[in-house]
N, C-alpha and C positions, 0 to 999 in steps of 0.2 A: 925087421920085426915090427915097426912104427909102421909101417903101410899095413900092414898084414891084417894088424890091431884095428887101424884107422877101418878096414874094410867089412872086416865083424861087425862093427859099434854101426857103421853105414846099413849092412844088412839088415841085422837088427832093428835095428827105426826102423827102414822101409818096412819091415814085415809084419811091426808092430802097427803101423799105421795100416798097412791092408786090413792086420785084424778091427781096431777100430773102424774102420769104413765099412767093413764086412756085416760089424752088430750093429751100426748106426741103420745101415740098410733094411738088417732085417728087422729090427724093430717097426723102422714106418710101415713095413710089408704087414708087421703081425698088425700095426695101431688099425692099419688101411682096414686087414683083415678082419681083426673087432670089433672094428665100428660096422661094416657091413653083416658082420652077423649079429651085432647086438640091434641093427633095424630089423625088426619085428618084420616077419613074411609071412604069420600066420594070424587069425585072429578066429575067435571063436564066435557059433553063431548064434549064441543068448545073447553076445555085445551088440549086437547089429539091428536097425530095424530097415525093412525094406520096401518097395512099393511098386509097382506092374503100371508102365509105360501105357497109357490108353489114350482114345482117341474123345475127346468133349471140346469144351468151350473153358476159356480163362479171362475172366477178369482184371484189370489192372485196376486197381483199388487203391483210394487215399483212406489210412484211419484215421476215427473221432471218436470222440465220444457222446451218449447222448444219456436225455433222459424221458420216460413214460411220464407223459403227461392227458388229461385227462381231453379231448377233440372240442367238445362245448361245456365250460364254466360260464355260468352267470353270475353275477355280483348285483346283489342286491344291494342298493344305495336305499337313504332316508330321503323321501320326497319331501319334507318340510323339516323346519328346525324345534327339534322335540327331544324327549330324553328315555333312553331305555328302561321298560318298566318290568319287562319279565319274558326272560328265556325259556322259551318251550322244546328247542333241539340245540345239541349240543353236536361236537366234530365228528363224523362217523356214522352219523346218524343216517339211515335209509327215509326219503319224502317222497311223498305223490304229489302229484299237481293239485295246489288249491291248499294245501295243508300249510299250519301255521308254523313260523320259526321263532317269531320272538314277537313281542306287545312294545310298543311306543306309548307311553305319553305323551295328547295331543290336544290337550287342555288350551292351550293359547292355541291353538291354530282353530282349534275350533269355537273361540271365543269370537278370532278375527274374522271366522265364517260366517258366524250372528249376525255380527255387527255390518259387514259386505253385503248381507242378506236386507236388513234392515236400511242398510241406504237405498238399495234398488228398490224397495216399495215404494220408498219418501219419491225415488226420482222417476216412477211409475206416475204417483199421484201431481207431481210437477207439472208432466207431461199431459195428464188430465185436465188440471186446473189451464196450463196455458193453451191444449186446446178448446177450453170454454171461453177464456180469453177473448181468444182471437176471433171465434167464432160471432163472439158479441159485436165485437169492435167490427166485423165487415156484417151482422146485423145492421147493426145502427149505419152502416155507410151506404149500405144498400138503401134502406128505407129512409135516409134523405138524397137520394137519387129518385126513385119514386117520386117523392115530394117539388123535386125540382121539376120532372117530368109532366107532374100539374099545374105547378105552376107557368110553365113552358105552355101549353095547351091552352091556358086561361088567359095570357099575353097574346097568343094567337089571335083569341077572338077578341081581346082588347085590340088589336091593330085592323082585323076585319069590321071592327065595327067603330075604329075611328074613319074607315075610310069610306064606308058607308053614310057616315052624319056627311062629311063633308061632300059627298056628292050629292047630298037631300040638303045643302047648305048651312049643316047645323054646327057644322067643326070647319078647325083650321087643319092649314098645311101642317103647325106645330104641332100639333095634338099626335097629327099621322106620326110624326115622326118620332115623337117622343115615345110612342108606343112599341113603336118597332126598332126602338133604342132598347130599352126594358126587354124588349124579347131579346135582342140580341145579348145581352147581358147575362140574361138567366138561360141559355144555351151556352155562352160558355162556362158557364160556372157549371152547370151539368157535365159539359165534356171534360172539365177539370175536375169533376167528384168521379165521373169512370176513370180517369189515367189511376186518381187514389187509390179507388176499387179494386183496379189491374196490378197495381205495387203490393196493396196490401195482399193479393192473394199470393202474388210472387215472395212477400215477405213471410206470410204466414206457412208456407211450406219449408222455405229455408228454417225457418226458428223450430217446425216442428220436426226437421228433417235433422237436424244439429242435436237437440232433446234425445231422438229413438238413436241417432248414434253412439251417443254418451251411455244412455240405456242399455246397447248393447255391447260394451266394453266394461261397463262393469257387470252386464249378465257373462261376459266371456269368464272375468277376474273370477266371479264369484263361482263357474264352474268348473276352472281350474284349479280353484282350491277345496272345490268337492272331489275332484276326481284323485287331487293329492292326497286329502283325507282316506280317500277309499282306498289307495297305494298304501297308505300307511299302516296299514293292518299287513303286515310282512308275510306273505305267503310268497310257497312254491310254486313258481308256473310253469314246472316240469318235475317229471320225477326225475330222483337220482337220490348223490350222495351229499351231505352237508360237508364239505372238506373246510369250513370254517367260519364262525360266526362270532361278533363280538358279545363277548361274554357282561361288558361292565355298566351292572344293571346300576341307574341314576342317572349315568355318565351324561351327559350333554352332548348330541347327537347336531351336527350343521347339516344343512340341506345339501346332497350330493353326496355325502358321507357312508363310505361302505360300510354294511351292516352282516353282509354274511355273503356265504360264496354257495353256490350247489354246480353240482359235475355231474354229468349224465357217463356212467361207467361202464355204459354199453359201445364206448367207441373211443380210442384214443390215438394219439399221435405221438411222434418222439419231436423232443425238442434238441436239437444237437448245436456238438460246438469242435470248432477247429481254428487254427492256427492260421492269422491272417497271410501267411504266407503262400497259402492255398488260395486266394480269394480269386484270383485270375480265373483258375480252375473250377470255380463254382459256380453253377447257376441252375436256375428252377427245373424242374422236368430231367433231371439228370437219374440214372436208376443208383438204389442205395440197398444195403443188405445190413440188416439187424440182425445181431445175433444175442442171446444172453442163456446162458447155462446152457442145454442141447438142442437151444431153439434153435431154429434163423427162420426170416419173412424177409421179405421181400417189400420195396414201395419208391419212393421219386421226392425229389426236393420240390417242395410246395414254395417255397417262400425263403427268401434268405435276406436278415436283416442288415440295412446297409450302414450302421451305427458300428463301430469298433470298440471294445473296451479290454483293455491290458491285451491286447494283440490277440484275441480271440472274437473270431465272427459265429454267429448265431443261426442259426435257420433249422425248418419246421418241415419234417418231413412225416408224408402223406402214408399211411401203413396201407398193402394191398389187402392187410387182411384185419379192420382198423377192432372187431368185436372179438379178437383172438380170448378164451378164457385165462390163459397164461399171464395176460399182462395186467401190472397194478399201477394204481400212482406211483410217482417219484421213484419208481425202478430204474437202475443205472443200466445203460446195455452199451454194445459197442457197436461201431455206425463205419460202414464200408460203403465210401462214397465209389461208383465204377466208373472211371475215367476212360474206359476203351473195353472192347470184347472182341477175342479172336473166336469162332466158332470151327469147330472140325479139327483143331489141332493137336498134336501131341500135349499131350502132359501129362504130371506126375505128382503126387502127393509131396507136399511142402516140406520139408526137413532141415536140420541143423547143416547139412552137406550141402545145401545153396550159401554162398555165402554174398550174392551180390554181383557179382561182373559177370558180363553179356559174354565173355567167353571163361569156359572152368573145367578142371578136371573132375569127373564121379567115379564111384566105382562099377562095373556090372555086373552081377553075378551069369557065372557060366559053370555048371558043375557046381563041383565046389571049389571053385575058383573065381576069383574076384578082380575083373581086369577093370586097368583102366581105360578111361574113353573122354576124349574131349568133348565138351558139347557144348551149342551157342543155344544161350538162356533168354526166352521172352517176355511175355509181361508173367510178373507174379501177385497171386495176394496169398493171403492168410490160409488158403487151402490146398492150393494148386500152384505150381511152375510149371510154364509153356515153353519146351524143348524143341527149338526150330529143328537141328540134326545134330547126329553122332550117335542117335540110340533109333530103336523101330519099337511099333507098337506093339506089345507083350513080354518084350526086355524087364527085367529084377533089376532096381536101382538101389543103392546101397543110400537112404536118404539120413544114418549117422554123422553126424561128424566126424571126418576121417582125414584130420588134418594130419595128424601123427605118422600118418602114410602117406606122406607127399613125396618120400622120394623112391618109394616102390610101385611098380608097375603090375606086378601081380599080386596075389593074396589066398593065403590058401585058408581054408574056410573050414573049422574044425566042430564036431558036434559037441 
């Protein structure tokens, strides 16, 4: 009876445990089951947006950002040191060429232009008196050259007519010779009043030559600070916009001292900035795409400054279309540097369903069914991805985010 029992009690477990093994089973069967029918195999098609595989050009683009700034700004400086006496335009203001901005007080400057005025007469008449001077003085050296010249002439025949007595017996040897001692005397003292003669004219040009320079360096002074004066009177020499002028009438104003700014607003430029870790990739003549609100233009980098500040680089790009009426000062826009251009390739309108790697699954629609498709991803920007293969040109791309469906292969597509 103890075996009998023993083999009940055996059966029983054994049969008991099949049952358990039997529900442990089926439960992972049903878990397997409900997780595969709780992944979604449908989706509706308000949730989706989609985009048609065509055949253009793509862009590989670095973004920046930039600002409208205005192509030529003049800055009107103070050409001498004066004080502001009265603003005639204020910020905003439209100017033509030749038109006033604001009034300097120029009171000393034009006291110091008097008085600059007034030494050049003095050293006018300087110049006068020392060419009467001089004139005198080689006067007078001339006409006792002359005078030596007579007397030279009168020695002469004092010597011809000592040597005439002494051959009629009436003179000596001494006589002759003392005569033509005296001549010889008074010829060199003649040829020593010419060498005079020769210096002083050599002197007199140096001294008058030295005078007309002095003359003409303070006629330079004196009409460069006519010319400053006439600067001084603050006008436009362009029309445009006054985008800013200093308002603080008295204020004391230094020579070089910016006084107001004008902008011609018939043409501008973006001024942009990006991230020195681009700066490899940057350089002049590169093409660039503007965009702001439903614009875009098109233009090239002009100029990139080679100064760094907090890890941003600067540079000034050239607009293709720089008198666009859309654009103002200091508007913010966004600046699409193009690093490369594929032309004739596929591609497709940019979506949340690129998410970055060169190889990815999309969806495509067929019917209404939404398969998936692997594709190898090319250059991208801000409007386009370039789809090397997996798709042809006229294929429906599923461009949502459809991460949610990474482990389903097809999708059924509901109205």
């Amino acid at each position: 009876m103890d075996t009998v029992i023993e083999e009940e009690v055996t059966a029983r477990k054994k049969k008991k445990g099949i049952i358990i093994i039997t529900i442990v089973i089926t439960a992972l069967v049903a878990s397997v089951w409900l997780l595969r029918t709780s992944l979604k195999s449908t989706i509706k098609k308000s949730e989706i947006n989609t985009a048609v595989v065509e055949k253009g050009s793509v862009e590989n683009t670095l973004n920046a950002t930039g600002e409208v700034l205005p192509e030529f700004e003049e800055i009107l400086t103070s050409p001498i040191n004066a004080s502001i006496k009265k603003v005639l335009m204020d910020a905003g203001n439209k100017v033509k060429a030749g038109q006033s901005i604001l009034v300097l007080d120029k009171s000393a400057s034009q006291t110091e232009f008097e008085k600059l005025n007034f030494q050049l007469q003095s050293k006018r008449n300087e110049i006068s008196k020392l060419k009467l001077d001089l004139n005198k003085s080689f006067y007078d050296i001339r006409s006792n050259n002359d005078i030596k010249q007579l007397r030279i002439s009168n020695l002469a025949d004092a010597v011809e007519n000592a040597k005439r007595l002494f051959k009629a017996g009436g003179g000596t040897r001494e006589g002759i010779e003392q005569a033509e001692l005296n001549l010889k005397v008074a010829q060199l003292e003649k040829k020593q009043l010419e060498n005079e003669i020769k210096s002083k004219q050599q002197t007199m040009q140096i001294e008058i030559k030295e005078a007309e320079i002095a003359l003409a360096i303070q006629q330079n002074d004196l009409s460069e600070l006519q010319r400053k004066l006439n600067l001084a009177n603050i006008i436009a020499t362009r029309s445009g916009v006054v985008t800013w002028v200093n308002k603080n009438i008295g204020a004391t104003i230094s020579q070089g001292e910016s006084l107001a700014r004008i902008a011609d607003l018939g043409s501008f430029k973006v001024n942009g900035s990006i991230s020195d870790s681009y700066m490899d990739q940057l350089r002049n003549g590169m093409p660039v795409v503007i965009r702001f609100n439903e614009t875009q233009m098109k233009g090239h980098v002009a100029n990139v400054y080679p100064s760094v500040q907090n890890s941003i680089v600067s540079f000034d790009v050239q607009l293709d279309e720089r008198n666009n009426k859309q654009l103002r000062p200091n508007m913010k826009v966004d600046v699409f540097l193009v690093t490369d251009l594929h032309n004739n390739t596929m591609r497709v309108a940019n979506g949340p369903a690129f998410k970055g790697p060169a190889v990815q699954d999309i969806f495509v629609i067929n019917g209404n069914k939404a398969e998936k498709r692997r594709v190898h991803i090319g250059l991208t920007n801000f409007d386009f991805v370039e789809i090397k293969e997996g798709v042809k040109p006229g294929d429906v791309v599923i461009t949502t985010d459809m991460s949610e469906f990474k482990n389903s292969s097809v999708l059924t597509i509901n109205n």
